[in-house]
DSSP file (Angstrom, degrees, kcal/mol; ACC not computed):
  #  RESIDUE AA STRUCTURE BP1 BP2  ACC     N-H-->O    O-->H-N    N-H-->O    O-->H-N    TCO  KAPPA ALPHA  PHI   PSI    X-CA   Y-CA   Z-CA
    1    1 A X              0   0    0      0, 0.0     2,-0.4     0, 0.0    29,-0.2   0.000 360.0 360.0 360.0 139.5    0.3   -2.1   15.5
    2    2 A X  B     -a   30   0A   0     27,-2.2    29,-1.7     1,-0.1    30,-0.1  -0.830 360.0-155.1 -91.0 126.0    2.6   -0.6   12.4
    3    3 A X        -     0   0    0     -2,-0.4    30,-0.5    27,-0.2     2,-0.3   0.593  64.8 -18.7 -88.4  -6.9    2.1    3.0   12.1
    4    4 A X        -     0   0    0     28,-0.2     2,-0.5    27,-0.1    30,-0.2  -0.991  53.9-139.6-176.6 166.3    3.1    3.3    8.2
    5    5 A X  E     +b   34   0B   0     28,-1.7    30,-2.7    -2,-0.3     2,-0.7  -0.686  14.2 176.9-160.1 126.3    4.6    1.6    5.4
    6    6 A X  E     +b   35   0B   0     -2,-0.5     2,-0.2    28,-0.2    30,-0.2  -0.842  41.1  84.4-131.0 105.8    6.5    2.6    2.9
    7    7 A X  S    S-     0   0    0     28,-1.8     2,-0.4    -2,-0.7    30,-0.3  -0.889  75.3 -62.6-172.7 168.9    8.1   -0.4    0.1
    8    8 A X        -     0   0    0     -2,-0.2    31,-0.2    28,-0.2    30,-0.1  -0.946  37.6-164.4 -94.9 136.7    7.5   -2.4   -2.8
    9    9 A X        -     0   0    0     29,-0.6    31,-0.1    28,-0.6    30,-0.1   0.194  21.5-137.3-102.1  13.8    4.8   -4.5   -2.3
   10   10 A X        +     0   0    0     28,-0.6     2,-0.4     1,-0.2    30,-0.2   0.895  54.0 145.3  34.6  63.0    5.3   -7.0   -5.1
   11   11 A X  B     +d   40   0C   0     28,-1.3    30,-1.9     1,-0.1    33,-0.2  -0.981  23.9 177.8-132.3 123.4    1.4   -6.8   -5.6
   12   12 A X        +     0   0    0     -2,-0.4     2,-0.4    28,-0.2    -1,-0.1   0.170  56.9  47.1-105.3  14.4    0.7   -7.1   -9.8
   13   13 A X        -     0   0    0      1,-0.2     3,-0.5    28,-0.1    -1,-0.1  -0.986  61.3-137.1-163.0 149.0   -3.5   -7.0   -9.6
   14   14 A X  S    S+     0   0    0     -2,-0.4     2,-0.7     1,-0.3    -1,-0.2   0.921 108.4  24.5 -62.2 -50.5   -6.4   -5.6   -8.4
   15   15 A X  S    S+     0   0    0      4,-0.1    -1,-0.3     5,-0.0     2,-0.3  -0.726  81.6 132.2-130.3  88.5   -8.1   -8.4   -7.7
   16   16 A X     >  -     0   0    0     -2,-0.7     4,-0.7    -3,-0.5     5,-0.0  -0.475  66.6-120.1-105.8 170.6   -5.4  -11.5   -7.0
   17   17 A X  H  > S+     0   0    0     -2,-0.3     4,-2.4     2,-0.2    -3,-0.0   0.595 115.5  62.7 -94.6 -29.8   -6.3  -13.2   -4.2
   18   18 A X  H  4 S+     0   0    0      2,-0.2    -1,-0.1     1,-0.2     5,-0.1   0.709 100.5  52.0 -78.6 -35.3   -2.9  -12.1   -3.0
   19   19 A X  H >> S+     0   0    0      2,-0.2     4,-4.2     3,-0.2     3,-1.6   0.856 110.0  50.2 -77.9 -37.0   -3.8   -8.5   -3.2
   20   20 A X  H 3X S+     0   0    0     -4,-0.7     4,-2.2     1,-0.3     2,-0.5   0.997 110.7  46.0 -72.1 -67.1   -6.8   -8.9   -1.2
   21   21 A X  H 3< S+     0   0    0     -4,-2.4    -1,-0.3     2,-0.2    -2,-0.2   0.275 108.0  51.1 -96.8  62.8   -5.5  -10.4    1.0
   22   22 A X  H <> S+     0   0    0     -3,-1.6     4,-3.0    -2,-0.5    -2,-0.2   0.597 109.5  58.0-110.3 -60.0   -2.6   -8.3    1.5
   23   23 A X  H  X S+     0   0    0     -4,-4.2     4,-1.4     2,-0.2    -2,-0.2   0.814 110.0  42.4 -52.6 -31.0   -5.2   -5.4    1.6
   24   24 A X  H >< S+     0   0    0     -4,-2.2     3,-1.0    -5,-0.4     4,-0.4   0.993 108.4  55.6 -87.3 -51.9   -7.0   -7.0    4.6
   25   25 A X  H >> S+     0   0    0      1,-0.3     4,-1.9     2,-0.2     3,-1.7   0.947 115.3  45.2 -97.0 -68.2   -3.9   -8.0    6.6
   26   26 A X  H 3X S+     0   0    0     -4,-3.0     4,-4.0     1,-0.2    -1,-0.3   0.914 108.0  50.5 -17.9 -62.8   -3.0   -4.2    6.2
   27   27 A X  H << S+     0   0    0     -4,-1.4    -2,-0.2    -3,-1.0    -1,-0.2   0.411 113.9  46.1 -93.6   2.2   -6.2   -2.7    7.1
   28   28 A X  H <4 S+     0   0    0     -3,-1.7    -1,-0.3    -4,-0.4    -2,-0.2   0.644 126.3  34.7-113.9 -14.5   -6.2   -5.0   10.4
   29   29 A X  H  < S+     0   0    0     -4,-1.9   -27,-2.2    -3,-0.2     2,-0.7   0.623  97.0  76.7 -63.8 -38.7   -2.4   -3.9   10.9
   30   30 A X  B  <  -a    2   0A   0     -4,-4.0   -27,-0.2    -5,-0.3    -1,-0.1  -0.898  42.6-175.6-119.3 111.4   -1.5   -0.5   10.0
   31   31 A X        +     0   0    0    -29,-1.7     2,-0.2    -2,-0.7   -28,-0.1  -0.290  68.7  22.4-107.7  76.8   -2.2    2.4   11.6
   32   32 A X  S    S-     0   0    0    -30,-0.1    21,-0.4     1,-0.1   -28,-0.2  -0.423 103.8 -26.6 174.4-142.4   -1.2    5.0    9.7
   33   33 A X        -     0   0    0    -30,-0.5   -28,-1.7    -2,-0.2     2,-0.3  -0.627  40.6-139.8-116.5 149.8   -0.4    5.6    5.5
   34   34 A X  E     -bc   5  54B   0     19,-2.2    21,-4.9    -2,-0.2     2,-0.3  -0.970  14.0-168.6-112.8 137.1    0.6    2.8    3.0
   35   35 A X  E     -b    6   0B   0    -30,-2.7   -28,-1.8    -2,-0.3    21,-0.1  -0.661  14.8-166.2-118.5  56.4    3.5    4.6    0.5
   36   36 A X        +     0   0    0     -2,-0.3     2,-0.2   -30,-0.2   -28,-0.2  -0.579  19.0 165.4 -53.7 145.3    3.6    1.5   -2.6
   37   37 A X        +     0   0    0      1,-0.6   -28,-0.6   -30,-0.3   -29,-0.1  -0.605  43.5   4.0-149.8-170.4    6.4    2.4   -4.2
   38   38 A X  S    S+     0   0    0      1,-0.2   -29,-0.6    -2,-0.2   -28,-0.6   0.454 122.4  30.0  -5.6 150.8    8.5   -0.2   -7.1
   39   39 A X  S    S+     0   0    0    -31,-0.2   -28,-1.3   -30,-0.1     2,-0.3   0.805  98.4  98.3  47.3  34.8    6.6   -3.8   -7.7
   40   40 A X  B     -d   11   0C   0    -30,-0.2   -28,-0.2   -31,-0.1    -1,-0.1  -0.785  60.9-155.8-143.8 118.4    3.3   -2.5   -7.2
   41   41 A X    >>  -     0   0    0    -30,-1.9     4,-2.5    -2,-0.3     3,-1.1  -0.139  32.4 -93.5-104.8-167.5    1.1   -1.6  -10.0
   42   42 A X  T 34 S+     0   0    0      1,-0.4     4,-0.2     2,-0.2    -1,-0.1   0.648 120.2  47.5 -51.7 -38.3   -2.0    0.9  -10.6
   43   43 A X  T 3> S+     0   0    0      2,-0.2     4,-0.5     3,-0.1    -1,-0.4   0.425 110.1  44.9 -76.1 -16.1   -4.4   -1.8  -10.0
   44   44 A X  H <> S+     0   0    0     -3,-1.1     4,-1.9   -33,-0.2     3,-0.4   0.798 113.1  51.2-105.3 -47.3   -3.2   -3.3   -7.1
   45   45 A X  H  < S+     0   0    0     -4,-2.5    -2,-0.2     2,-0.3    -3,-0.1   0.853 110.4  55.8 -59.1 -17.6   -2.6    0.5   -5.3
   46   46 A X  H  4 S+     0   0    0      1,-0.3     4,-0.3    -5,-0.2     3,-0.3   0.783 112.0  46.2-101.6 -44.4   -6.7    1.2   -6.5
   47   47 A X  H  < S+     0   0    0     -4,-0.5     3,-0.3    -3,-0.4    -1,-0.3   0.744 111.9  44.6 -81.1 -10.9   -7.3   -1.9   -4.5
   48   48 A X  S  X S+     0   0    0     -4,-1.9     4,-0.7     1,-0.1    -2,-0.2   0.188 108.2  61.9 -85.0   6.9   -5.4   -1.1   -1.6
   49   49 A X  T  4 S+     0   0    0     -5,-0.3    -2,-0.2    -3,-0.3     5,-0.2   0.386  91.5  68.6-120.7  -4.0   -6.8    2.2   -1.6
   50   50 A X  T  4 S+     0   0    0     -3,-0.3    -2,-0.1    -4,-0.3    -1,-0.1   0.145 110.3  24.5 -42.2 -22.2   -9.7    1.1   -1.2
   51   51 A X  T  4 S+     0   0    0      1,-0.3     2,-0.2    -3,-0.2    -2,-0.1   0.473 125.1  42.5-132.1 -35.1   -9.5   -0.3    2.2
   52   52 A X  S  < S-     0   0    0     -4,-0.7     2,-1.7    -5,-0.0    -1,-0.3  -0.792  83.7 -91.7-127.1 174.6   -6.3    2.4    3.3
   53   53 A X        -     0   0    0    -21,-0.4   -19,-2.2    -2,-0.2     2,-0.4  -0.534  56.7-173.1 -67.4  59.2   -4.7    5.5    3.3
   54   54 A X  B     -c   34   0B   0     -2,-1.7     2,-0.4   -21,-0.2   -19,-0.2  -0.585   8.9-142.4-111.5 174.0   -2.7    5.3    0.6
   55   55 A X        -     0   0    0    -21,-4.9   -19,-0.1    -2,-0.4    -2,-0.0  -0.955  21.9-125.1-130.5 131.0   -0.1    7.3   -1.0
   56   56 A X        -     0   0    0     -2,-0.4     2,-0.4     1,-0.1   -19,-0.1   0.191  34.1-163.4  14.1 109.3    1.6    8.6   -4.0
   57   57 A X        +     0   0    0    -21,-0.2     2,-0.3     2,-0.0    -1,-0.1  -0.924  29.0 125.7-126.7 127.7    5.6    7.6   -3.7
   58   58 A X    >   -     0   0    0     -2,-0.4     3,-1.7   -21,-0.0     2,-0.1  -0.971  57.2 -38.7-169.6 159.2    8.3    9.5   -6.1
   59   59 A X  T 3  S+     0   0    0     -2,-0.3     3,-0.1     1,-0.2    -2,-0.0  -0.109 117.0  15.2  -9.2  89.3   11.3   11.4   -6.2
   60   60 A X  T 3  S+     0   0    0      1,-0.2     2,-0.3    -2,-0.1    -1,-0.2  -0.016  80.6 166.6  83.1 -14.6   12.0   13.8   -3.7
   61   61 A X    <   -     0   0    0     -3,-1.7     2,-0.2     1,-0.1    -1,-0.2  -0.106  18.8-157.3  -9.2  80.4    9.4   12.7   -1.2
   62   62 A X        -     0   0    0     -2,-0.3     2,-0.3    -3,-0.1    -1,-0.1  -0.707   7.0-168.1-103.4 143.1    9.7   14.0    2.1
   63   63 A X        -     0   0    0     -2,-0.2     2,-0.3     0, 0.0    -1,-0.0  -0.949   3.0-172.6-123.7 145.1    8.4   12.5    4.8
   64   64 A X              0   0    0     -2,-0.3    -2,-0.0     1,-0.1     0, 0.0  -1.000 360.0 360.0-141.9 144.9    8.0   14.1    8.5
   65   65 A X              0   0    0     -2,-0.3    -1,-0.1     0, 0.0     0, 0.0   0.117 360.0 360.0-133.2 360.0    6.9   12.2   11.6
């Protein structure tokens, strides 16, 4: 199991076929937060956010585990 993930996810739609299932293959893999960051736009994080825990990725971002 993947506890988090934190990337660009080269995902350019809400509803591509690609996004979906990118968003299922997540939500049956990670447990923890998804951090889209670069290559992944508004619509595709609003479908993936949908299904996971995701989160808001920018400058200064600390993360503590």
């Amino acid at each position: 199991m993947i506890k988090s993930i934190i990337g660009g996810l080269h995902l350019f739609s809400g509803n591509s076929q690609q996004t979906l299932a990118t968003a299922d293959y997540l939500k049956q893999n990670v447990d923890g937060n998804i951090y889209p960051c670069h290559c992944t736009n508004l619509a595709a994080k609003f479908a993936l956010h949908a299904q996971l825990s995701v989160h808001e990725v920018g400058v200064g971002l600390t993360l503590e585990w």
